[in-house]
GURO-277257 format. One record per atom (N, C-alpha, C, O): residue in one letter; x, y, z; residue number from 1. Coordinates in steps of 0.02 Angstrom, whole numbers, plus 50000, padded with zeros to 5 digits. Atoms other than C-alpha are relative to their C-alpha. Layout:
residues N
<rec aa="a" c1="X" c2="Y" c3="Z" i="NUM"/>
...
END
This chain:
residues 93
<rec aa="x" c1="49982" c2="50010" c3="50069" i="1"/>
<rec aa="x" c1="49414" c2="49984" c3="49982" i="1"/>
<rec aa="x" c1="49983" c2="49928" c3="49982" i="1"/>
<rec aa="x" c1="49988" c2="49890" c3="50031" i="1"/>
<rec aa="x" c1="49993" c2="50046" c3="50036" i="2"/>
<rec aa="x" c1="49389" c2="49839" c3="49878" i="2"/>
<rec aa="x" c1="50045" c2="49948" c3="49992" i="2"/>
<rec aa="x" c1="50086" c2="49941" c3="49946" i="2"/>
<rec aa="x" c1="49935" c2="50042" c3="50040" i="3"/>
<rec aa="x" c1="49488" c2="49703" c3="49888" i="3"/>
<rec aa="x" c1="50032" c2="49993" c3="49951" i="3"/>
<rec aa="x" c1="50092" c2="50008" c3="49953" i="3"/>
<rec aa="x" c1="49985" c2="49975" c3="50057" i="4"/>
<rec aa="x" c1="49498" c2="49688" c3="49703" i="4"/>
<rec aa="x" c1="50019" c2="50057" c3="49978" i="4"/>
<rec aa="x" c1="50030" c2="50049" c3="49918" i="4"/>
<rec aa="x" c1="49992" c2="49944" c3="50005" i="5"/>
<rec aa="x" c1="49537" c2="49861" c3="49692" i="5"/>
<rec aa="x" c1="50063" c2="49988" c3="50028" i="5"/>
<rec aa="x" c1="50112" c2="49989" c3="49990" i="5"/>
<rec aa="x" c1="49920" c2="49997" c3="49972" i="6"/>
<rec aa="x" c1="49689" c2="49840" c3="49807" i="6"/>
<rec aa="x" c1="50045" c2="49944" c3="49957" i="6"/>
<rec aa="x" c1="50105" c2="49957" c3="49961" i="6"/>
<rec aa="x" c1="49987" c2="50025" c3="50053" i="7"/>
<rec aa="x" c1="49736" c2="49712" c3="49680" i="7"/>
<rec aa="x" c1="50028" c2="50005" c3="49974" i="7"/>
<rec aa="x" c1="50083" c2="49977" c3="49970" i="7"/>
<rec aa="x" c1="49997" c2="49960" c3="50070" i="8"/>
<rec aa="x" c1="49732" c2="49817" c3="49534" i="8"/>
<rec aa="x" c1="50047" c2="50040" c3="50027" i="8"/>
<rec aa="x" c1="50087" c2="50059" c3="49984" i="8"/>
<rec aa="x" c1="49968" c2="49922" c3="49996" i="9"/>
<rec aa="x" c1="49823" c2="49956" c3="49618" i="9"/>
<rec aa="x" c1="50057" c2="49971" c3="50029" i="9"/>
<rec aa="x" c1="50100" c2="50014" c3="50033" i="9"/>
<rec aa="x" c1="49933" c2="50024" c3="49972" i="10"/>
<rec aa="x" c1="49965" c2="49849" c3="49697" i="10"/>
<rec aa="x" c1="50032" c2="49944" c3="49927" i="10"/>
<rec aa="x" c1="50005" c2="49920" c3="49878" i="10"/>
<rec aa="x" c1="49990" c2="50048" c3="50046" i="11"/>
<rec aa="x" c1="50089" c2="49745" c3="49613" i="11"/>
<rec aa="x" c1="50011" c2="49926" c3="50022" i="11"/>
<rec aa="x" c1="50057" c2="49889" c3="50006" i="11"/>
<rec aa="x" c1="49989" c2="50078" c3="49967" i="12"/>
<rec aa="x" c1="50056" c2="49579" c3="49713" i="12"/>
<rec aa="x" c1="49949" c2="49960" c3="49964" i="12"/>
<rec aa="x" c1="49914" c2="50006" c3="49941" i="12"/>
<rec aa="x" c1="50043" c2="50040" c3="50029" i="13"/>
<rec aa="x" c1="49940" c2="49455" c3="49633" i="13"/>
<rec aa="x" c1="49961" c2="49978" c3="50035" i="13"/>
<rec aa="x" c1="49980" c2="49965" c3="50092" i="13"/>
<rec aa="x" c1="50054" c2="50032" c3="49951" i="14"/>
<rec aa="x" c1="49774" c2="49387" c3="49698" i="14"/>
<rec aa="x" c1="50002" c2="49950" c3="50041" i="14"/>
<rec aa="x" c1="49961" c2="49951" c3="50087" i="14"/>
<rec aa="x" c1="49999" c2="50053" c3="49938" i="15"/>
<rec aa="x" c1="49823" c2="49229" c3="49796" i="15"/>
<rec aa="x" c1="50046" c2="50015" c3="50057" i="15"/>
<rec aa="x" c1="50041" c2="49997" c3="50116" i="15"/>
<rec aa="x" c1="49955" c2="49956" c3="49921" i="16"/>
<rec aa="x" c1="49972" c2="49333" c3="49894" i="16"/>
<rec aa="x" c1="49979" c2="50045" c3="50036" i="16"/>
<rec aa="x" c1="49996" c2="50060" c3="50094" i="16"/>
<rec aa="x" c1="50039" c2="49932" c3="49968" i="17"/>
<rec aa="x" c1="49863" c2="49477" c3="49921" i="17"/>
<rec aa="x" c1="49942" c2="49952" c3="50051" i="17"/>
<rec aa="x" c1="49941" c2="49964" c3="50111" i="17"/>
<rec aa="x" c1="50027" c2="50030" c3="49966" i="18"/>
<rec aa="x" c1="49738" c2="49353" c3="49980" i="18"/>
<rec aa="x" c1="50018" c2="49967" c3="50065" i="18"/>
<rec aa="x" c1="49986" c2="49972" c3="50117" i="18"/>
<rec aa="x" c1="49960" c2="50018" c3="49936" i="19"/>
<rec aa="x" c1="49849" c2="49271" c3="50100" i="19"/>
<rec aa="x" c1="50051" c2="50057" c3="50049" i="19"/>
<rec aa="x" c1="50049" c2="50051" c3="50111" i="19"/>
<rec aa="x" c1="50002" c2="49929" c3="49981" i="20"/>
<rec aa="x" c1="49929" c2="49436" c3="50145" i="20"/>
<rec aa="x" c1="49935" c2="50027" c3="50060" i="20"/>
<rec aa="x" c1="49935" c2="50024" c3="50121" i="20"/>
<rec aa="x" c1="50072" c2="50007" c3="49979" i="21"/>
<rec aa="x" c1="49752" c2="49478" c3="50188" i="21"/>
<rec aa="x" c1="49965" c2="49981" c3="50053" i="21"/>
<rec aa="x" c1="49940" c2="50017" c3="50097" i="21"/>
<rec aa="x" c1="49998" c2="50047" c3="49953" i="22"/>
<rec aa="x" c1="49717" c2="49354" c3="50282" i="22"/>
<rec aa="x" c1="50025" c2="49997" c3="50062" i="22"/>
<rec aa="x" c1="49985" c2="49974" c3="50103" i="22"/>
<rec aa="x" c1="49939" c2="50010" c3="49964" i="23"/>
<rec aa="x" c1="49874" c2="49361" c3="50409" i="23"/>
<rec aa="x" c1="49979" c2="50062" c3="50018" i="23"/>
<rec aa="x" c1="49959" c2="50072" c3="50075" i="23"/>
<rec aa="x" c1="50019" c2="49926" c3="49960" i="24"/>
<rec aa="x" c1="49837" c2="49553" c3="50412" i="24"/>
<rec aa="x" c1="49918" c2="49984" c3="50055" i="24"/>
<rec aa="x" c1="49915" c2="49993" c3="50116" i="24"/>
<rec aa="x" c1="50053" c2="50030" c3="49967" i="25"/>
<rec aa="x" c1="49652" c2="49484" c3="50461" i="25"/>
<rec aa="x" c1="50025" c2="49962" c3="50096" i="25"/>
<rec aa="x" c1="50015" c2="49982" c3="50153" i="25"/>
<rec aa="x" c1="49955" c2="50029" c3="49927" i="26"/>
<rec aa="x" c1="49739" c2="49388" c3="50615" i="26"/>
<rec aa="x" c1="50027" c2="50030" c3="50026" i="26"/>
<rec aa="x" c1="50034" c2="50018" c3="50086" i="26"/>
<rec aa="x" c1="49971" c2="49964" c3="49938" i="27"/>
<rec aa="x" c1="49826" c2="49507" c3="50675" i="27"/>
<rec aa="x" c1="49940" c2="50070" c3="50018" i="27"/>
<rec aa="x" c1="49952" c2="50128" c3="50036" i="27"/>
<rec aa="x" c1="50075" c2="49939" c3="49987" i="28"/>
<rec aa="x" c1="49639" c2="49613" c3="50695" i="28"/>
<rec aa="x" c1="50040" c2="50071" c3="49983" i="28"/>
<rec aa="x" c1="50033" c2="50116" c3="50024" i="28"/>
<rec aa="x" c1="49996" c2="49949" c3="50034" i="29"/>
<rec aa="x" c1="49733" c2="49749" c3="50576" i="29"/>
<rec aa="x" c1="49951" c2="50007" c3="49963" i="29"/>
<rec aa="x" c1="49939" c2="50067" c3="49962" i="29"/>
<rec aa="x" c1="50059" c2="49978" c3="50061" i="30"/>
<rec aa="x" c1="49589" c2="49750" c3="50445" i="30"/>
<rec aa="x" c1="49947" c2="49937" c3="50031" i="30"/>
<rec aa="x" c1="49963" c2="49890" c3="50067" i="30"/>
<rec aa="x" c1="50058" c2="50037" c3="50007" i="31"/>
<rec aa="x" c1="49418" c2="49666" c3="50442" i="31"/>
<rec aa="x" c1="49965" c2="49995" c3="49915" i="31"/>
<rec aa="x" c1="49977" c2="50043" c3="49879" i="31"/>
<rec aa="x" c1="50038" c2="50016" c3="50054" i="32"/>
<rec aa="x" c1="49315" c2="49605" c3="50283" i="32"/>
<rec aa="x" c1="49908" c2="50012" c3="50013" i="32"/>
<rec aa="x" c1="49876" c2="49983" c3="50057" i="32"/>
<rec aa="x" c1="50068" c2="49998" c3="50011" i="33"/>
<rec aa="x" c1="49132" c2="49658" c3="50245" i="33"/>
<rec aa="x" c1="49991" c2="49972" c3="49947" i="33"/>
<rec aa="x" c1="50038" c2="49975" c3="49907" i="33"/>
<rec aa="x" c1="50017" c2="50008" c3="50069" i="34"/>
<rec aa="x" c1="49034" c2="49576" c3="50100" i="34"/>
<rec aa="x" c1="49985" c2="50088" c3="49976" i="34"/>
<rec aa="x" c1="49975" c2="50133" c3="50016" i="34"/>
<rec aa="x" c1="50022" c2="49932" c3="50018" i="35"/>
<rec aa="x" c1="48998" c2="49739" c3="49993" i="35"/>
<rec aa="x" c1="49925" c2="50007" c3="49968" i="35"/>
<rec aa="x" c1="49897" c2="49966" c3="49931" i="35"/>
<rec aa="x" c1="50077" c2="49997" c3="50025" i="36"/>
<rec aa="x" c1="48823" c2="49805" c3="49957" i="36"/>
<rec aa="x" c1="49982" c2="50016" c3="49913" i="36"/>
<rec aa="x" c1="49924" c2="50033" c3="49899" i="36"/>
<rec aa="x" c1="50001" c2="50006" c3="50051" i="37"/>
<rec aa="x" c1="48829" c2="49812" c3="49792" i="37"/>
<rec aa="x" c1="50020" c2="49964" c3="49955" i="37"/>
<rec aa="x" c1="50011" c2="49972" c3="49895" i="37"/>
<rec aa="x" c1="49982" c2="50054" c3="50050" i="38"/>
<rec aa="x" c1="48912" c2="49659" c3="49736" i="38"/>
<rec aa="x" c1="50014" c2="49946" c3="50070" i="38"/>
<rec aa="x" c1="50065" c2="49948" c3="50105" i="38"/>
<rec aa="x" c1="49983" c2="50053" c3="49932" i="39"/>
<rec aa="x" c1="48894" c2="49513" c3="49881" i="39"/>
<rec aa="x" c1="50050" c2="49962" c3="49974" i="39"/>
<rec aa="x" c1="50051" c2="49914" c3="50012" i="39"/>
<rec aa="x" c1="49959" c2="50051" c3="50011" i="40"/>
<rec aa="x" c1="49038" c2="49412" c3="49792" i="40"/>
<rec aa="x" c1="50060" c2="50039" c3="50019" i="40"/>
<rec aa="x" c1="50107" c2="50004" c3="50035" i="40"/>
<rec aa="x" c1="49944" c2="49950" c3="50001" i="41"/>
<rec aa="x" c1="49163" c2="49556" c3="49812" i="41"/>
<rec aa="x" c1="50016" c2="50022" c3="50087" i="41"/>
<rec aa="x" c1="49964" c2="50033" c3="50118" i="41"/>
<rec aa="x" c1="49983" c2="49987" c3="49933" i="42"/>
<rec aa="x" c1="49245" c2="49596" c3="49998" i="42"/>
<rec aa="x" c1="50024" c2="50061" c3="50001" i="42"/>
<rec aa="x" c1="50073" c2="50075" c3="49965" i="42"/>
<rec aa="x" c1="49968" c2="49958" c3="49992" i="43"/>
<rec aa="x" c1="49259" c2="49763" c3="50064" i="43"/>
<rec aa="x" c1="50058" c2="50010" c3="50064" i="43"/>
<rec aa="x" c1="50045" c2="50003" c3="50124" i="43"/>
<rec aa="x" c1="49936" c2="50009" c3="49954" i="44"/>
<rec aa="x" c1="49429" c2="49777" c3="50151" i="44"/>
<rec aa="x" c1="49989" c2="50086" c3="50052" i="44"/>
<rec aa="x" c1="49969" c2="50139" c3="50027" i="44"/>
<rec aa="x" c1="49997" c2="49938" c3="49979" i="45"/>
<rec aa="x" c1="49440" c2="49914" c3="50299" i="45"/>
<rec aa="x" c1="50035" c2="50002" c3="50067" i="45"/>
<rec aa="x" c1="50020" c2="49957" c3="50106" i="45"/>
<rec aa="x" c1="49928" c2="49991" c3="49933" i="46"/>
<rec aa="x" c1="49580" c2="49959" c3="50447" i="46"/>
<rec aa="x" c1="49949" c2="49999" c3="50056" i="46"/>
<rec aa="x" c1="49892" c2="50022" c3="50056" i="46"/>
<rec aa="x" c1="50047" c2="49987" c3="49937" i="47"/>
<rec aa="x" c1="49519" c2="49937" c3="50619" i="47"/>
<rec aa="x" c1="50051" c2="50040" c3="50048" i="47"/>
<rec aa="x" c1="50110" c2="50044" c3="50033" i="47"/>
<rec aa="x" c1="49956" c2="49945" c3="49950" i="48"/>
<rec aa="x" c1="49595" c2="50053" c3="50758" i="48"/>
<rec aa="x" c1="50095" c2="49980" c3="50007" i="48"/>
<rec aa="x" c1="50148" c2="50012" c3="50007" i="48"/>
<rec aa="x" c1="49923" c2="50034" c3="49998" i="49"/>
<rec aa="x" c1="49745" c2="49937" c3="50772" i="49"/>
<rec aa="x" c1="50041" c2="50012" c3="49939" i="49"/>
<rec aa="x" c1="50098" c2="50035" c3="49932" i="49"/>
<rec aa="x" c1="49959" c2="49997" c3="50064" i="50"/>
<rec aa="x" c1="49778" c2="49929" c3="50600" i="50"/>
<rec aa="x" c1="50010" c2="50076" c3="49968" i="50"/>
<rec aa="x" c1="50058" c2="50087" c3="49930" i="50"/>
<rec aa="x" c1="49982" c2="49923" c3="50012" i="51"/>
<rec aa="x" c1="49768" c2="50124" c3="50570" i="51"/>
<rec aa="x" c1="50046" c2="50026" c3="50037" i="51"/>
<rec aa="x" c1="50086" c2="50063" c3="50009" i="51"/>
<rec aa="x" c1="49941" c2="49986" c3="49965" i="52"/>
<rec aa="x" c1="49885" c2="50150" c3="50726" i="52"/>
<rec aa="x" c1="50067" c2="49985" c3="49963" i="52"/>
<rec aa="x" c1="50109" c2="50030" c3="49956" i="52"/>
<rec aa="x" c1="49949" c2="50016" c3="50029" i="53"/>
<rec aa="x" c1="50015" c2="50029" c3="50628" i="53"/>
<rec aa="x" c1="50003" c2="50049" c3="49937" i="53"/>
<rec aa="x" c1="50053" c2="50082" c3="49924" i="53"/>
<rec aa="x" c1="49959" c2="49968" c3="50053" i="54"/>
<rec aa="x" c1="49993" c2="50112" c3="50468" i="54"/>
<rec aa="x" c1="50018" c2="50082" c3="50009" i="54"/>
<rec aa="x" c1="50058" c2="50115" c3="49975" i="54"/>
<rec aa="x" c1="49971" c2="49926" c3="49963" i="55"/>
<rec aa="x" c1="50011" c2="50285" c3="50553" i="55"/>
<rec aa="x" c1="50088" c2="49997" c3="50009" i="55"/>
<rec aa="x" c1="50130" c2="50036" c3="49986" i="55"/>
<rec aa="x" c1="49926" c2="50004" c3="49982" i="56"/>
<rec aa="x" c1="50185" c2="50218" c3="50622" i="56"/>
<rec aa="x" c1="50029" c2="49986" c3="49923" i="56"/>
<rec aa="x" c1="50080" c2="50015" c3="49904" i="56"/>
<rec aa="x" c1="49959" c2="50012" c3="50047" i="57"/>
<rec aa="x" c1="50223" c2="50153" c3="50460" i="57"/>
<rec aa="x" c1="50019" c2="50057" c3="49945" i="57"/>
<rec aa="x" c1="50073" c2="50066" c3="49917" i="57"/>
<rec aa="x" c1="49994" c2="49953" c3="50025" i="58"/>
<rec aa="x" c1="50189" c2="50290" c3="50373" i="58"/>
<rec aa="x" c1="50059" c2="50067" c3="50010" i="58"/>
<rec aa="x" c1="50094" c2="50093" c3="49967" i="58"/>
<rec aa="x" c1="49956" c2="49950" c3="49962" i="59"/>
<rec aa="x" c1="50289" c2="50420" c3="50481" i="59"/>
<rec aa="x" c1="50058" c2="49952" c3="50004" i="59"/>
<rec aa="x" c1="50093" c2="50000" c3="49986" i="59"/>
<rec aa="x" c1="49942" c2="50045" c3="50028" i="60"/>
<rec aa="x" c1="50448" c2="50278" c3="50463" i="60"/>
<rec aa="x" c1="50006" c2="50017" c3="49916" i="60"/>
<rec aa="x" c1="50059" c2="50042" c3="49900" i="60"/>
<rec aa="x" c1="49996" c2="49992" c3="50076" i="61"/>
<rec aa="x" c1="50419" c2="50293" c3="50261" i="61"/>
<rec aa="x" c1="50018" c2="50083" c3="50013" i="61"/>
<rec aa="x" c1="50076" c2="50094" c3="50029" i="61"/>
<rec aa="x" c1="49985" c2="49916" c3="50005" i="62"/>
<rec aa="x" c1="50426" c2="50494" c3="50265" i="62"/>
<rec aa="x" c1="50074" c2="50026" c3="50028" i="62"/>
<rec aa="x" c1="50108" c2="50071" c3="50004" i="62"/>
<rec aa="x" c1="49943" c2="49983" c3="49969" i="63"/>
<rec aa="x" c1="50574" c2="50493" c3="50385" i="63"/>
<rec aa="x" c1="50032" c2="49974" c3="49972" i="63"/>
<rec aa="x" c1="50085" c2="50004" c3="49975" i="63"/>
<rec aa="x" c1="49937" c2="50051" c3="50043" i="64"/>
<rec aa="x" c1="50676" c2="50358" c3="50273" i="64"/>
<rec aa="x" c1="49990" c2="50025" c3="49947" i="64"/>
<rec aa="x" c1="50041" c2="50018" c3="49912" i="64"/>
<rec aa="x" c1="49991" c2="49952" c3="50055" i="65"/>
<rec aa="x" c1="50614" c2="50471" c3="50123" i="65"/>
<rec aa="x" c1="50044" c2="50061" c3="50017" i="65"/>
<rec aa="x" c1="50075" c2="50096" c3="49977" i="65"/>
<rec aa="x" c1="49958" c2="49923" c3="49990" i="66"/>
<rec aa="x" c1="50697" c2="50613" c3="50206" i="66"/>
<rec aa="x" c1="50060" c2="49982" c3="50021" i="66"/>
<rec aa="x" c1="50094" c2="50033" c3="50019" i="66"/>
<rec aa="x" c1="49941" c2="49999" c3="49992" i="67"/>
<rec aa="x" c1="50855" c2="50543" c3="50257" i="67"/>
<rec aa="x" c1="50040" c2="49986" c3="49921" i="67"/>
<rec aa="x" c1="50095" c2="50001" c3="49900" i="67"/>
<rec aa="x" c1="49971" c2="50052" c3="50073" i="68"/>
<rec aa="x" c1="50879" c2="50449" c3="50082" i="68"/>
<rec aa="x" c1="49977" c2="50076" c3="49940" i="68"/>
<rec aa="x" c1="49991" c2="50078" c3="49880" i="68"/>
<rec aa="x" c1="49990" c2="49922" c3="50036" i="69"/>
<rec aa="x" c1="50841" c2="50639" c3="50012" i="69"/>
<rec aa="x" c1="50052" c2="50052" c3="50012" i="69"/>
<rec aa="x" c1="50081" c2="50086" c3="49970" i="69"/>
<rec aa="x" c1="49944" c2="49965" c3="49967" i="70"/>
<rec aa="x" c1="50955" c2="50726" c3="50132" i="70"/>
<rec aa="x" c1="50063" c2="50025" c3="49958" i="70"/>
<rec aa="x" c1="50110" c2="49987" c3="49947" i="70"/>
<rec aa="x" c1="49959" c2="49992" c3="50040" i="71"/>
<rec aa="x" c1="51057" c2="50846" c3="50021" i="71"/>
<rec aa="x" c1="49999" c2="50023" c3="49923" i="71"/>
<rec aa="x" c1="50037" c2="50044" c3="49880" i="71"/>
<rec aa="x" c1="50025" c2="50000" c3="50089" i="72"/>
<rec aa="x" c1="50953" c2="50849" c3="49864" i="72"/>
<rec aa="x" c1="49970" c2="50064" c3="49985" i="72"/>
<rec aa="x" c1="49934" c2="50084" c3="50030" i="72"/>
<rec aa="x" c1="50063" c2="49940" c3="49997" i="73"/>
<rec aa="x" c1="50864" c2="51008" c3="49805" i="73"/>
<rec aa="x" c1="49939" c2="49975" c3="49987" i="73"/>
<rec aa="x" c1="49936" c2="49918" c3="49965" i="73"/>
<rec aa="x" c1="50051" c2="50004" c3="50056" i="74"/>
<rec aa="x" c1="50703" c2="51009" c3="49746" i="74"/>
<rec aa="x" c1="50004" c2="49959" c3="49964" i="74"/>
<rec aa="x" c1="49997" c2="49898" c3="49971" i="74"/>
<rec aa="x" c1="49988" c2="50026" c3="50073" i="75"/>
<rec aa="x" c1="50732" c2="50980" c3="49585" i="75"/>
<rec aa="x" c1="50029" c2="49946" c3="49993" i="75"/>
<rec aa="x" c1="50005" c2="49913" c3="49947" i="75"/>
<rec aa="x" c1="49970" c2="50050" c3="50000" i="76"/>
<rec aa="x" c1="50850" c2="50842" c3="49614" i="76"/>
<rec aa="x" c1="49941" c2="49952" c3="50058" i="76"/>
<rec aa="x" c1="49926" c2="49901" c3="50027" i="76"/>
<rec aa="x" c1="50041" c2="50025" c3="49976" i="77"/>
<rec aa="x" c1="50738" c2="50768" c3="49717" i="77"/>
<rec aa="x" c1="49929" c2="49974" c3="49967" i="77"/>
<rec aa="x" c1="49904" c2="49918" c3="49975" i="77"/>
<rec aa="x" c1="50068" c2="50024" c3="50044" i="78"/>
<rec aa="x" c1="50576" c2="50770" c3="49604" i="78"/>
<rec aa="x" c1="50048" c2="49974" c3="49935" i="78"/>
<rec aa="x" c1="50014" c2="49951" c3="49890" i="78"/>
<rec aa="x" c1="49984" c2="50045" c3="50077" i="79"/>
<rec aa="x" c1="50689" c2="50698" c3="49453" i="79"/>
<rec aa="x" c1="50013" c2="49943" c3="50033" i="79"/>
<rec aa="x" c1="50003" c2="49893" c3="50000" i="79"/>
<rec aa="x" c1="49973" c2="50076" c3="49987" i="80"/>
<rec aa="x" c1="50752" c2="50556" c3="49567" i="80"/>
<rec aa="x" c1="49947" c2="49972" c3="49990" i="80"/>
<rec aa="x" c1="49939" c2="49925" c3="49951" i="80"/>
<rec aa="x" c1="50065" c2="50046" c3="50012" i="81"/>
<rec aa="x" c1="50574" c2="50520" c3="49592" i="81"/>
<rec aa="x" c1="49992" c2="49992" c3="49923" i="81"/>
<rec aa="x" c1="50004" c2="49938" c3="49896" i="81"/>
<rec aa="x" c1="50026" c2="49998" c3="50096" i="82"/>
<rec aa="x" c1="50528" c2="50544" c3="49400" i="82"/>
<rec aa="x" c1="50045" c2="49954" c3="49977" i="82"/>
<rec aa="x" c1="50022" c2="49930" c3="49925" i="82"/>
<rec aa="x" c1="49975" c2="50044" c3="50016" i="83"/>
<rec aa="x" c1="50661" c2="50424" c3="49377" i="83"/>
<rec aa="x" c1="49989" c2="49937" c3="50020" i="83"/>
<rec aa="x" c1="49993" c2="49885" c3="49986" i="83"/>
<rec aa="x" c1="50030" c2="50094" c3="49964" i="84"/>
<rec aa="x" c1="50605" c2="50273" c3="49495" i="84"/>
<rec aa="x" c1="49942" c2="49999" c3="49981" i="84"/>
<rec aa="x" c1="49913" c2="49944" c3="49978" i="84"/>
<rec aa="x" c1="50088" c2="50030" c3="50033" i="85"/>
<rec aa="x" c1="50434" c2="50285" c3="49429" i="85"/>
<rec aa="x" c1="50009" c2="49979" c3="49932" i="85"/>
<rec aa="x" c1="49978" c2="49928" c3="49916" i="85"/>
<rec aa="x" c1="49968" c2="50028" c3="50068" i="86"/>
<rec aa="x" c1="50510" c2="50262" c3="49250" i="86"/>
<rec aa="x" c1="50019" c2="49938" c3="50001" i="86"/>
<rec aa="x" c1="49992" c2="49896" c3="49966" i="86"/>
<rec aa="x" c1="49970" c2="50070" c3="49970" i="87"/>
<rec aa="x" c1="50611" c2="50116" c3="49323" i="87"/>
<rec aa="x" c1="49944" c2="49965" c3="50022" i="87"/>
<rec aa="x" c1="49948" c2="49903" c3="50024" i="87"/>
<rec aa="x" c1="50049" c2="50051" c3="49961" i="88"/>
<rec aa="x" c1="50461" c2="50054" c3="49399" i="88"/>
<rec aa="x" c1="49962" c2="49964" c3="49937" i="88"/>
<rec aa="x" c1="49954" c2="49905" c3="49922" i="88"/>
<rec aa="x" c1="50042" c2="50007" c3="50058" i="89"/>
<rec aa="x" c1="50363" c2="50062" c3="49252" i="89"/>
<rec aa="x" c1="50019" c2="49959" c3="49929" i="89"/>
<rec aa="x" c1="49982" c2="49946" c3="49882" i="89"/>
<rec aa="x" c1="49991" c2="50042" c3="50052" i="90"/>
<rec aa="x" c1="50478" c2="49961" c3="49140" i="90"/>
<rec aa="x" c1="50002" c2="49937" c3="50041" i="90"/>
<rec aa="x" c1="49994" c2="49881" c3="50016" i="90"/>
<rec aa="x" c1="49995" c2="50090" c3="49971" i="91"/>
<rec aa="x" c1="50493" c2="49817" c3="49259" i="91"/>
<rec aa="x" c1="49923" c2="49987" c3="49992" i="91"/>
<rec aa="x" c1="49904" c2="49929" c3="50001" i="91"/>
<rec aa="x" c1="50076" c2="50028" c3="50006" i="92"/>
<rec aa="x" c1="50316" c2="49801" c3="49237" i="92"/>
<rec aa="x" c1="49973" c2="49997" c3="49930" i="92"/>
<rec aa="x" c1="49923" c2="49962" c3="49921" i="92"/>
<rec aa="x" c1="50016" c2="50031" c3="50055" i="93"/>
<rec aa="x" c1="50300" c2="49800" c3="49061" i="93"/>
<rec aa="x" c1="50013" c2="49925" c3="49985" i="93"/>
<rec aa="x" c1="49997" c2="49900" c3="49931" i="93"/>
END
């Protein structure tokens, strides 16, 4: 992906994401390519290490979604969400 792109789609700003970045870089989780279609632009991409971590992290997020659901139906469940994306969405106006 695009650095810039991860950017746009997160809510951290370009010099934290950059340093972020960076630190992930050091710990040989991701590597940087220039990209072939725009040499000023860096394409960001997981290396074995860093796909292992976000594997773990991932399977931690799903299991702390399911305990912090535990109890809910469905339905109560997709409105909580429909409600934190609402919430999300005014802190960002």
């Amino acid at each position: 992906m695009l650095q810039r792109d991860i950017v746009r789609s997160s809510a951290i700003k370009q010099p934290a994401m950059v340093a972020l970045l960076d630190k992930l870089d050091a710990m040989e989780l991701i590597f940087r390519t220039p990209s072939e279609s725009d040499r000023r632009a860096a394409m960001v991409h997981l290396t074995v290490k860093g796909s292992e971590a976000a594997a773990i992290g991932r399977s931690a997020l799903i299991e702390t979604n399911r305990q912090g659901l535990e109890g809910f139906s469905e339905d109560e469940a997709n409105l909580m969400i429909t409600l934190f994306q609402r919430l999300i969405a005014n802190f960002e106006k």
